[in-house]
N, C-alpha and C positions, 0 to 999 in steps of 0.2 A: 117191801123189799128191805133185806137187810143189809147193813153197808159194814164192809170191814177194811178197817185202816190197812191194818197188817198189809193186805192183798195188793192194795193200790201202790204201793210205795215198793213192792216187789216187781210189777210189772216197769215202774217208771224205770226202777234200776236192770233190769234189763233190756228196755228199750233205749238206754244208753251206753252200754255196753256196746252194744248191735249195733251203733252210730261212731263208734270210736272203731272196732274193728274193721267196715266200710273205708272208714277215712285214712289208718294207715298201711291199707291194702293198697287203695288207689294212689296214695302217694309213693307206694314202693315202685309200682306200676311206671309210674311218671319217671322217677329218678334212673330205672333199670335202663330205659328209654332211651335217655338223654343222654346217659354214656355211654351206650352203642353209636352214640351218632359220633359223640366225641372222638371218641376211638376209632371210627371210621374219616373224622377229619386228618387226626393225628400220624394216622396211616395211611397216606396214599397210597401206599405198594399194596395194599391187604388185595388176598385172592379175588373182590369184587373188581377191581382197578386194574391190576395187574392183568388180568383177561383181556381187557381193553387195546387196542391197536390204533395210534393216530397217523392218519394221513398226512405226509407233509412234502415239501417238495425241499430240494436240498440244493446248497454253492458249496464253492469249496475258499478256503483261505489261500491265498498265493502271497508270494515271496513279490516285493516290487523296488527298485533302485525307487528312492528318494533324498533328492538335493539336500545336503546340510546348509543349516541355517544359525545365523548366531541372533539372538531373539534381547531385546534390551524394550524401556520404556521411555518419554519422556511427555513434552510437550509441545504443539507444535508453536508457531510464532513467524510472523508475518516476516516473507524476504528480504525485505526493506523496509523501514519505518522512516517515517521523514517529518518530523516538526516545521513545515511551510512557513515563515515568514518574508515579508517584505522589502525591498530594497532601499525603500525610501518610506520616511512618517510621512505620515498623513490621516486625514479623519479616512473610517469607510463609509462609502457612497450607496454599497449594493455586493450584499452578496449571494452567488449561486449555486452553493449545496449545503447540505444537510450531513448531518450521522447516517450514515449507511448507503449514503449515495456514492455510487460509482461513477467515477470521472476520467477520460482518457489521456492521454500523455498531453499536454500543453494546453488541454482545456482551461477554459477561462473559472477561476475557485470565489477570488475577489477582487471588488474594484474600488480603490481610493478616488478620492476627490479629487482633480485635477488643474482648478483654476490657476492655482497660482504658478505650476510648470507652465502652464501655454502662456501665460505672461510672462513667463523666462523665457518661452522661444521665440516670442514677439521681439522682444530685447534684443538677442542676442541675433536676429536677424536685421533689427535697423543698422546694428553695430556694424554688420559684413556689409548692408551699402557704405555705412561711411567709408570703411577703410577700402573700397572697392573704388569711390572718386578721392581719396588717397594717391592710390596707384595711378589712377588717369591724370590724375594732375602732376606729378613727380616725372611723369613720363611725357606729357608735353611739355615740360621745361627743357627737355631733352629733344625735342621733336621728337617721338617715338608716337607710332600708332599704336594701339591696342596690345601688350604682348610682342612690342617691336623685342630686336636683339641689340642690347648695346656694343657702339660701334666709334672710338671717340673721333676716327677721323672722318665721323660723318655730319658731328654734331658741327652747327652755324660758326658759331667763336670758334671755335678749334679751326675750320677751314681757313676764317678771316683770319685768322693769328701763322697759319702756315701761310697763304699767300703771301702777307705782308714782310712772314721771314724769309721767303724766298725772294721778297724785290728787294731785300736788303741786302741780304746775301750779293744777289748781281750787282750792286751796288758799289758792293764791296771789290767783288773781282776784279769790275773795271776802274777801281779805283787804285786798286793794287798796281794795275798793270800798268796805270796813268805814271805812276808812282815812279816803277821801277824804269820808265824809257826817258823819264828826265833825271835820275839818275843818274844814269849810262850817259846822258850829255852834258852832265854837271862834269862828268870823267872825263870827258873830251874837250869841255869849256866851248860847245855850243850853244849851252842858255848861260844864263844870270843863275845864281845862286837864288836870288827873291823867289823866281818862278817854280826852283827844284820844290821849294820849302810850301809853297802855295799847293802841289800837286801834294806832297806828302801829308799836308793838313788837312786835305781830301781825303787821303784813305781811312786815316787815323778817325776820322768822323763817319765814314761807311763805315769803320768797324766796329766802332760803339753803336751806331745804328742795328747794324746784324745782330748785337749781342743781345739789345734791348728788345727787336722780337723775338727772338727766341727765348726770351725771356717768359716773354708775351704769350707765345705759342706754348710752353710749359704750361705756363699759370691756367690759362684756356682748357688743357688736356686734365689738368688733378680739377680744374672747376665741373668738367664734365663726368671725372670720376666718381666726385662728390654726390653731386645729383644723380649718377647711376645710383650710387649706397642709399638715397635717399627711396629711390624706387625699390630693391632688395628690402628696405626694413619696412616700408610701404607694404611689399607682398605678404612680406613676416607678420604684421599685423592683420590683414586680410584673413591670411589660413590660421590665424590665433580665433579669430573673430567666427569662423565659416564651426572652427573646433568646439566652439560656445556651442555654437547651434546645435549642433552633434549631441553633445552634452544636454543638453537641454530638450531636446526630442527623444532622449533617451531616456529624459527623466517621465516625461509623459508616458513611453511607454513602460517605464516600470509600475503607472498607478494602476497598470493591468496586472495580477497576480496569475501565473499560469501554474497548472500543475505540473511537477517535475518529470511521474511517469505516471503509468494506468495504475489504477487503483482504490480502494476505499476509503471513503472518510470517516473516520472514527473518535472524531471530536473535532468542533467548530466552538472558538472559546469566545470568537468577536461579532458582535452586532453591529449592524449598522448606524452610524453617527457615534462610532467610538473610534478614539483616536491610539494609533497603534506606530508604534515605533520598530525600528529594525530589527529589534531582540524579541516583538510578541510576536510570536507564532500565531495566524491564522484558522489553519487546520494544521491536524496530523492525519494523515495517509500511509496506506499501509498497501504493500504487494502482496497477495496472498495467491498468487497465482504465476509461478509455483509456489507452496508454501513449505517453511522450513522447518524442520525440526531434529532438533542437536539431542543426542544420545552419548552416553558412555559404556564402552565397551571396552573390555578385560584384556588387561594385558596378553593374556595368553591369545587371543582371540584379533589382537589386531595388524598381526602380519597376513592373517587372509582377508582384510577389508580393504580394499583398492578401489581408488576414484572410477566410478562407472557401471560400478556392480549393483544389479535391482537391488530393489528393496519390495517391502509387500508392508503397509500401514494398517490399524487396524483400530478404531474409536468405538466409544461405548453407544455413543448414538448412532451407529451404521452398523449394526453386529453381521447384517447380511451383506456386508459388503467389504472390500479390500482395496486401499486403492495403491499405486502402483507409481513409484518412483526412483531414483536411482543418488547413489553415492556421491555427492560434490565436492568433499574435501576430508581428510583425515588430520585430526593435528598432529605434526610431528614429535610430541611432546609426550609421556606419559607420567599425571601427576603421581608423584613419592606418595601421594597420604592413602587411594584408592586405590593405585594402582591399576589406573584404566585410561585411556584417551577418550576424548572428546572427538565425536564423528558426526557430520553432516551431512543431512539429505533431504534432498528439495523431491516434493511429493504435487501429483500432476493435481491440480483444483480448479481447472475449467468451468465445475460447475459450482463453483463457491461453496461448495459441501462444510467445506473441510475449513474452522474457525480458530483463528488466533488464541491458544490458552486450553486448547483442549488436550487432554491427557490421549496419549496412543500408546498402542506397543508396534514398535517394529522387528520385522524380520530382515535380516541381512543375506542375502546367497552367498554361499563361498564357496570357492572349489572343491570338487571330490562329490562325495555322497554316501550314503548305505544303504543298507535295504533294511527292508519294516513288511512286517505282515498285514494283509488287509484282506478284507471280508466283505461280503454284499452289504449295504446299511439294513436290508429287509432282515439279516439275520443277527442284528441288536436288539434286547428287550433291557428294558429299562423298568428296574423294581425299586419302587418307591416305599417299600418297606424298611429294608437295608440300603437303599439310596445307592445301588452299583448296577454296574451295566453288567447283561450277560451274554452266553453265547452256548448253546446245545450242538455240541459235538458228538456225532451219529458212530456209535463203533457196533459194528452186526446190529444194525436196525435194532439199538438201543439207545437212548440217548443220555449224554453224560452232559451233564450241569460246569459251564465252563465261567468260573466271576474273572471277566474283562477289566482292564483299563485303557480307554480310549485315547487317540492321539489326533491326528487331523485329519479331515474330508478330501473326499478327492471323487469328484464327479457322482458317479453310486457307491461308492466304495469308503468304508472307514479304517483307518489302521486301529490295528490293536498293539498297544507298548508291552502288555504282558497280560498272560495267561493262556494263551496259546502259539501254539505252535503251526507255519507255514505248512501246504498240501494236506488239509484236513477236512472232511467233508461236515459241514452244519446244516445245521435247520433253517430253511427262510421262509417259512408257514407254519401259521400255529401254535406261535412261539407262547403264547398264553395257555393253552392245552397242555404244555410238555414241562414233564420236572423229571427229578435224578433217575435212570433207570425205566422210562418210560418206552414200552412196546410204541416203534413206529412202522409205519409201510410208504415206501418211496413212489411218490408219485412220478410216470415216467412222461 
């Protein structure tokens, strides 16, 4: 057999040819393909699509009055704060709470050491017997029982000092009278002159008698005044004494620390066997129930905020929730540099939800209202391509492609702020099925 070059190297080249024409056959094949599909993405209305009719069921938009509202942020912060300390130093003995322990109005927080107050009210009560046999002794001097009423012309001496001025006294009269009836016959020259002057040195001696008790009987009366004053300052020391005590059991009970109101503990800075004086605070305690939180709002905005008007709260950690409190003060004041006042409202926290230092937004209610459009929630679709809400607005069972902005919920219902318009019939099924111009049929 004979072999020729030539031959072989003709067939090689054309069984390469034949492999190249194959290959961009088939590649034309492929590419021709692939933009029909494109072009059929590109075009959803094209006559395959557009024949197409989607089932859907339909709401409509309605017009609805909604409360105006004046909307600000802040933080909240506990009703009352109260840095607790004690009334008197002393070491602590024992104390009974913690950080985050809730405690109620006069509970018991800390307790100081006590010895050395009960040894002041040991004291201060031997002191109220002394000055107690004081007073009993002051008063028997006086013959006085218990709580007698001083009385001077009851007292012994004072009686003895009257009697004896009264037998002076009589002494006196008939001595007077002695006096004057020999007189009278000294004038007639019936007696002797010796005898006149014998009766007259009688009287004259009854009456320095008389003068001298009642001297007597004075002296007797200021001596029983005396010893009254001495029973008065007797008492006086008594109720000084009885006041010690007072003071002194009242010191015992301050080594009891009570809490002021209900509340949380939110720092406990002292341990046990440390000695704490009347400036260190104990604990701090905090009311959080209701809790407060201070807001400023716009001038323009605060002749409609008035003490007692809701409020609606709203924190990042409760997104599904709103809680519900009301207005408790306005300040009359609106600062020059912001141009807004400072407004307070205490928000309901029963359930300790709601923490000291968290950021909220609140809503204020205020008189009047407007109306807003709202729509079923079934007939929002939410595209995560262009990140907007929408809404398919049905005209002759076509549907028109509506871009939403959302406002706020209301039971099934969402407001829409713009893009449509109130009594309009939409799509609430399907809403993934349906784009601009899309054939629908109303499910009835």
């Amino acid at each position: 057999m004979v072999f020729y070059p030539e031959r072989a190297s003709h067939k090689r080249l054309v069984t390469i040819l034949l492999a190249l024409v194959l290959v961009s056959g088939g590649c034309s094949w492929r590419s021709g393909g692939g933009n029909r599909n494109a072009n059929r993405a590109a075009n959803p209305g094209n006559a395959e699509t557009q024949d197409q009719t989607i089932s859907i069921t339909v709401g409509r938009s309605e017009a609805r009055m909604v409360s105006s509202v004046i909307q600000a942020t802040g933080s909240l912060s506990a009703q009352e704060t109260s840095d607790v300390a004690p009334k008197i130093a002393g070491k602590v003995s024992n104390v009974y709470v913690n950080v985050g322990d809730f405690i109620g109005a006069g509970g018991t927080i800390v307790k100081l050491d006590d010895t050395d107050a009960r040894q002041r009210v040991a004291v201060a009560k031997a002191a109220v017997r002394q000055q107690e046999a004081g007073v009993r002794q002051a008063e028997a001097k006086l013959g006085l029982g218990p709580n007698g009423k001083f009385n001077a012309s009851t007292i012994p001496e004072v009686r003895a000092a009257s009697s004896a001025y009264d037998q002076a006294l009589a002494e006196l009269r008939q001595a007077q009278a002695n006096e004057k009836r020999y007189r009278e016959l000294i004038e007639s020259g019936d007696v002797a002159m010796a005898t006149y002057e014998q009766y007259r040195t009688a009287r004259d001696t009854a009456q320095a008698r008389a003068n001298a008790a009642k001297d007597q009987l004075d002296a007797a009366v200021n001596a029983a005044r005396q010893n009254n004053q001495a029973i008065v300052a007797a008492q006086a020391a008594l109720a000084a004494a009885q006041t010690n005590v007072g003071i002194a059991d009242q010191a015992v009970a301050d080594t009891v620390i009570h809490s002021p109101f209900a509340g949380y503990v939110s720092a406990r800075p002292v341990a046990v066997g440390e000695f704490v004086s009347t400036s260190n605070p104990v604990v701090t305690l905090l009311r959080t129930n209701p809790i407060k939180i201070v807001i400023q709002v716009a001038e323009a905005d605060v002749p409609y905020v008035v003490v007692g008007h809701g409020v609606s709260l709203e924190v990042d950690a409760y997104k599904d929730r709103h809680f519900a409190g009301y207005v408790s003060a306005v300040n009359p004041q609106v600062d020059p540099a912001s141009r807004s006042a400072s407004v307070e409202a205490l928000i309901d926290n029963s359930g300790n939800l709601l923490k000291a230092g968290m950021f909220a937004t609140v809503r204020i209610n205020r008189q009047g209202g407007s109306s807003a459009v709202f729509v079923p929630r079934t007939s929002v679709l939410y595209d995560p391509t262009t990140q907007s809400y929408r809404v398919f607005e049905i005209q002759d069972n076509v549907a028109k492609l509506r871009v939403v902005q959302l406002g706020t919920e209301e039971s099934d219902a969402t407001e829409i702020l713009s893009g449509l318009e109130a009594d309009k019939p939409v799509a609430t099924s399907d809403l993934e099925q349906l784009y601009e111009g899309a054939k629908v049929s109303i499910e009835q």
